[in-house]
N, C-alpha and C positions, 0 to 999 in steps of 0.2 A: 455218121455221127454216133451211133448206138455203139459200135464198135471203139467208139475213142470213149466211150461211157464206162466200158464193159472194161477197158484196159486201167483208165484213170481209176475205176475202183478198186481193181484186182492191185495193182500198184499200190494204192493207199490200205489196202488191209495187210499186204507185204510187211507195207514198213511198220504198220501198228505192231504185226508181233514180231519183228526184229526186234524193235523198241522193248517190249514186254518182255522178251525173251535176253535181251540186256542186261536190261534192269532184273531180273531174275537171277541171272549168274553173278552180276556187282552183288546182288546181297548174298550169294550164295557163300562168292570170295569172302566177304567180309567177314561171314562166321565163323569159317575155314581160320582166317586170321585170327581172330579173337580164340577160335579153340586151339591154335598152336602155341600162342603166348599160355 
């Protein structure tokens, strides 16, 4: 059970900073855009 603990967490802080790290390049794009125009 520790072990499915230890996974299920390592899993869920994965995907927090995929997310974050998303969301970081969309805004990144977005300025990119806004300074091309």
């Amino acid at each position: 059970m520790k072990i499915f603990t230890i996974g299920f967490l390592s899993l869920f802080v994965t995907a927090a900073l995929t997310a974050q790290t998303f969301a970081e390049v969309k805004v990144l794009h977005a300025r990119e855009g806004r300074n091309a125009k």
